[in-house]
PAZANU-976748 format. One record per residue: chain; x, y, z of N, C-alpha, C, O, CB in turn; residue number from 1; residue in three letters. Coordinates in steps of 0.02 Angstrom, whole numbers, plus 50000, padded with zeros to 5 digits. Glycine has a CB too. Example, Ala and Ser with C-alpha at 12.3 -4.5 7.8 and 13.67 -1.06 7.14 Angstrom:
REM residues 2
[rec 'A', [50660, 49716, 50390], [50615, 49775, 50390], [50660, 49835, 50390], [50712, 49834, 50423], [50565, 49776, 50452], 1, 'ALA']
[rec 'A', [50642, 49888, 50354], [50684, 49947, 50357], [50645, 50002, 50394], [50670, 50057, 50402], [50704, 49970, 50286], 2, 'SER']
***
This chain:
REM residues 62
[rec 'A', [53483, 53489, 53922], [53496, 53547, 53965], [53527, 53603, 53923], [53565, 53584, 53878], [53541, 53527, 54025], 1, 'UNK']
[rec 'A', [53518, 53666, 53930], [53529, 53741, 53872], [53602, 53738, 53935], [53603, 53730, 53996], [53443, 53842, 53870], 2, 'UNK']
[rec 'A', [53662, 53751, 53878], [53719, 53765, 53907], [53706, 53841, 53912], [53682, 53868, 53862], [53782, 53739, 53868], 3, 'UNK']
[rec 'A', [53718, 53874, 53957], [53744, 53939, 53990], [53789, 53967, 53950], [53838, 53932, 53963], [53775, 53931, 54056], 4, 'UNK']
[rec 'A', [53810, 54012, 53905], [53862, 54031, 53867], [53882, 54139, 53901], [53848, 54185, 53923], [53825, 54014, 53764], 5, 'UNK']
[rec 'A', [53944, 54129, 53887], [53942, 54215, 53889], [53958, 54261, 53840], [54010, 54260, 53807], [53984, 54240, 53933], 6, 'UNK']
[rec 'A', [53921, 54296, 53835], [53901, 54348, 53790], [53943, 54406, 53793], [53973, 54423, 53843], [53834, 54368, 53802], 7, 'UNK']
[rec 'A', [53944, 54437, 53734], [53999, 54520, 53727], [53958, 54546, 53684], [53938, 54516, 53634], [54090, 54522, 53690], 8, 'UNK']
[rec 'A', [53934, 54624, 53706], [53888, 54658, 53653], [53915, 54727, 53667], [53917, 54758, 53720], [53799, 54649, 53664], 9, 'UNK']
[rec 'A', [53935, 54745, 53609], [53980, 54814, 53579], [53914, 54862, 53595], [53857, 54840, 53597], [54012, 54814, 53476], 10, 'UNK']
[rec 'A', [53931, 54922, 53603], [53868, 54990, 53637], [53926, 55063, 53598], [53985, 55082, 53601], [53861, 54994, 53778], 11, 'UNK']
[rec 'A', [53860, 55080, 53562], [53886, 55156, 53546], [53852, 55213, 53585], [53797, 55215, 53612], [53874, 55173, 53468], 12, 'UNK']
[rec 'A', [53898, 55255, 53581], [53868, 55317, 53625], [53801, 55348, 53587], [53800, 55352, 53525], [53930, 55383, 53634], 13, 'UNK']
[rec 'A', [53754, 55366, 53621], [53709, 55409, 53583], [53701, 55475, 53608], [53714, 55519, 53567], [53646, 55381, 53577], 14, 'UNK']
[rec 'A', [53676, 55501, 53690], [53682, 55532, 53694], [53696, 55540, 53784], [53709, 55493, 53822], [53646, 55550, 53651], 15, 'UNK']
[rec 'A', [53691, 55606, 53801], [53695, 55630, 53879], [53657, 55651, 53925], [53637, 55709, 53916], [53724, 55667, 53888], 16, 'UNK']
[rec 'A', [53642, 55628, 53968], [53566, 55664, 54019], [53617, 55688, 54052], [53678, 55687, 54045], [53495, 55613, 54072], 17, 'UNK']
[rec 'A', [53568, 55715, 54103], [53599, 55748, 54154], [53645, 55701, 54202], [53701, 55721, 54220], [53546, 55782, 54192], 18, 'UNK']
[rec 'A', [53624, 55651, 54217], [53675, 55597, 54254], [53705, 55554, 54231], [53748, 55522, 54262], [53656, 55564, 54295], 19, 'UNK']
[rec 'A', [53685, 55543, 54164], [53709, 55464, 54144], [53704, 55477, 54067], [53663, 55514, 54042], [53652, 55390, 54175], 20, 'UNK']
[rec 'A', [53766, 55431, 54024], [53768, 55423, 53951], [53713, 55363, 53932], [53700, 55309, 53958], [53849, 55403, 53926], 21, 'UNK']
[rec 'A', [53690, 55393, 53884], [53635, 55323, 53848], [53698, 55283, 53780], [53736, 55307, 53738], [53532, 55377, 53787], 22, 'UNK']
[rec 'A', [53683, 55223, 53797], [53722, 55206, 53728], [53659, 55157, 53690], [53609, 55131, 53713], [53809, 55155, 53745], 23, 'UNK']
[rec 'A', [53693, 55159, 53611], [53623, 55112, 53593], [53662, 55028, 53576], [53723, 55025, 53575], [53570, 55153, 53502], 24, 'UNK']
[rec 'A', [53632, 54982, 53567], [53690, 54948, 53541], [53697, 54914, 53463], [53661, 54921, 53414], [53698, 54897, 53588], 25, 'UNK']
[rec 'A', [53756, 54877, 53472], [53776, 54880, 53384], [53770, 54826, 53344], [53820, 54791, 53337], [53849, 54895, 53369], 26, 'UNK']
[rec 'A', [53705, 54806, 53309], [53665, 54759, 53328], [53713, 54724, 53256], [53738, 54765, 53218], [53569, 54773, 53334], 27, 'UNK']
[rec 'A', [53726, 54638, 53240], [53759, 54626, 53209], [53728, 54583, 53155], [53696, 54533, 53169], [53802, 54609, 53242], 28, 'UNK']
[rec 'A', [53737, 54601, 53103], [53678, 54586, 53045], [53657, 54504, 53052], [53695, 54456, 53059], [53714, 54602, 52955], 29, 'UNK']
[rec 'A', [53587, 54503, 53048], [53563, 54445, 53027], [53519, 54439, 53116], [53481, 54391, 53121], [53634, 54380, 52995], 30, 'UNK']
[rec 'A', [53525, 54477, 53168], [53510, 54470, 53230], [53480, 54493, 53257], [53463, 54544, 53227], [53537, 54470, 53256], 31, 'UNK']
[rec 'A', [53446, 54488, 53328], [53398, 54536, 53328], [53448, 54566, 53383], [53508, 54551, 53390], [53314, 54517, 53343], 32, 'UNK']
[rec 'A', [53396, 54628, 53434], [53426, 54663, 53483], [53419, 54604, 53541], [53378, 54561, 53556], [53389, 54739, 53496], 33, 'UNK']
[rec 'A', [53496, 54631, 53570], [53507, 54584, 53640], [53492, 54621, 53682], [53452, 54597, 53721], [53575, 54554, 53661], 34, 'UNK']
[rec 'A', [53518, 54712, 53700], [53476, 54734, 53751], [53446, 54792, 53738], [53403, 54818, 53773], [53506, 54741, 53807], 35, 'UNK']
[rec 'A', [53471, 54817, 53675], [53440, 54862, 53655], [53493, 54950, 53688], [53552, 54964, 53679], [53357, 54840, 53685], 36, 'UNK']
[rec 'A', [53448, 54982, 53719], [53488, 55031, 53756], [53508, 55014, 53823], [53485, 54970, 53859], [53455, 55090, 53759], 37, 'UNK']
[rec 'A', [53575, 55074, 53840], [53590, 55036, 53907], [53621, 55112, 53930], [53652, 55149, 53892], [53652, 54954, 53905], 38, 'UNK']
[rec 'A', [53602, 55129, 54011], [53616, 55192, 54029], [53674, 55185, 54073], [53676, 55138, 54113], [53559, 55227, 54060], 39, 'UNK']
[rec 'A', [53720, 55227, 54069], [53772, 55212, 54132], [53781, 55267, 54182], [53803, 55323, 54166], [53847, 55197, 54106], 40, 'UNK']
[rec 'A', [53766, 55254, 54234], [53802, 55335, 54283], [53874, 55368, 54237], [53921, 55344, 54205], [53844, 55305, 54391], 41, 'UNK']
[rec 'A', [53850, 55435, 54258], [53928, 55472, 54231], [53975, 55468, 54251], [54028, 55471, 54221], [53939, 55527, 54229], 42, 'UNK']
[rec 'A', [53955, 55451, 54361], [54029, 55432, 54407], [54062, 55371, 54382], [54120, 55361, 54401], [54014, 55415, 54492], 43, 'UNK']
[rec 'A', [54038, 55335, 54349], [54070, 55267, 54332], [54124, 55274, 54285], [54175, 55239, 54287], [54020, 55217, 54303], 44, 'UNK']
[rec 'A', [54109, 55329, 54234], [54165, 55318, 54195], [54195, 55380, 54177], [54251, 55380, 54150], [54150, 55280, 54138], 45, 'UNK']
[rec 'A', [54163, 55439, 54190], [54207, 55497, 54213], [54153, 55551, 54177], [54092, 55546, 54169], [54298, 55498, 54181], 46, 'UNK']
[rec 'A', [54190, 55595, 54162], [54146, 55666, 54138], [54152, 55655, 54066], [54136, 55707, 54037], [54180, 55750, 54162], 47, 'UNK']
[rec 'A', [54172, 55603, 54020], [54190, 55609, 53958], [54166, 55554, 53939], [54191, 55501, 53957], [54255, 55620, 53943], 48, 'UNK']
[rec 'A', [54104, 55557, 53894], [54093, 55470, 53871], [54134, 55433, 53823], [54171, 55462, 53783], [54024, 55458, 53837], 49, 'UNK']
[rec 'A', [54128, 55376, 53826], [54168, 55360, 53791], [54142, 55315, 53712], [54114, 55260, 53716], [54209, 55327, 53840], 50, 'UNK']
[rec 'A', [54151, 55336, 53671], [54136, 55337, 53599], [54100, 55243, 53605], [54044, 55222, 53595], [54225, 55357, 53537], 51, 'UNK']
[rec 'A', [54145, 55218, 53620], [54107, 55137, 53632], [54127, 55109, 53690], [54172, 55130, 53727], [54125, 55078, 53576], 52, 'UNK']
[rec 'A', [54085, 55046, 53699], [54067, 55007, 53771], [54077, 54935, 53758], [54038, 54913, 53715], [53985, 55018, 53801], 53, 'UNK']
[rec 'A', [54125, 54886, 53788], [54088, 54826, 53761], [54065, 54787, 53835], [54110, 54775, 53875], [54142, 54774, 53704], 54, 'UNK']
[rec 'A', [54005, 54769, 53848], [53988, 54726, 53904], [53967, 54653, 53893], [53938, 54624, 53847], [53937, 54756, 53938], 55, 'UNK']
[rec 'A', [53995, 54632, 53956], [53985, 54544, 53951], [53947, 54529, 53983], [53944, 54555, 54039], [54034, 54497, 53967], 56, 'UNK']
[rec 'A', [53903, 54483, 53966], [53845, 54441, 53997], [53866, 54387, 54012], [53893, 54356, 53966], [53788, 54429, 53960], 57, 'UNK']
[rec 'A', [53864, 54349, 54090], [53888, 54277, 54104], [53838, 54256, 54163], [53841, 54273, 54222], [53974, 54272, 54127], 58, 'UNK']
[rec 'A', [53796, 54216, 54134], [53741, 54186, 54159], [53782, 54149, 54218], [53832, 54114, 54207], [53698, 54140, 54102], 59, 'UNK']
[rec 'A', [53756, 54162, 54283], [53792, 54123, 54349], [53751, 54079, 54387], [53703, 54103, 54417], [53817, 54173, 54402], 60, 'UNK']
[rec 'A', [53762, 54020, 54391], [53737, 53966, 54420], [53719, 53983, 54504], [53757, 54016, 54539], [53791, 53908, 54408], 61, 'UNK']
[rec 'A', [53675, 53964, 54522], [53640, 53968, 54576], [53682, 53927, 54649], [53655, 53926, 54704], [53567, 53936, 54553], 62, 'UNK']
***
């Protein structure tokens, strides 16, 4: 059975649309991309992006 593990993947800012920051992420040598880009609403984290992101992945049992 594949144990379920949780994940942390660091995100740099790239750039700004009109609603939402794009970040790309910060891929760690020898690896491939886990999600690649990731967009966030602007209400979420204010009018000011923020230089880095780190989000966690935790696979949840049914």
């Amino acid at each position: 059975m594949e144990e379920k593990r949780k994940i942390a993947i660091e995100f740099t800012f790239e750039k700004a649309t009109k609603n939402t920051f794009r970040y790309q992420e910060v891929v760690e040598p020898g690896y491939p991309l886990k999600v690649g880009a990731l967009y966030i609403q602007k209400w979420i984290v204010g009018s000011k992006a923020p230089a880095r992101l780190k989000v966690t992945i935790e696979p949840q049992s049914e």
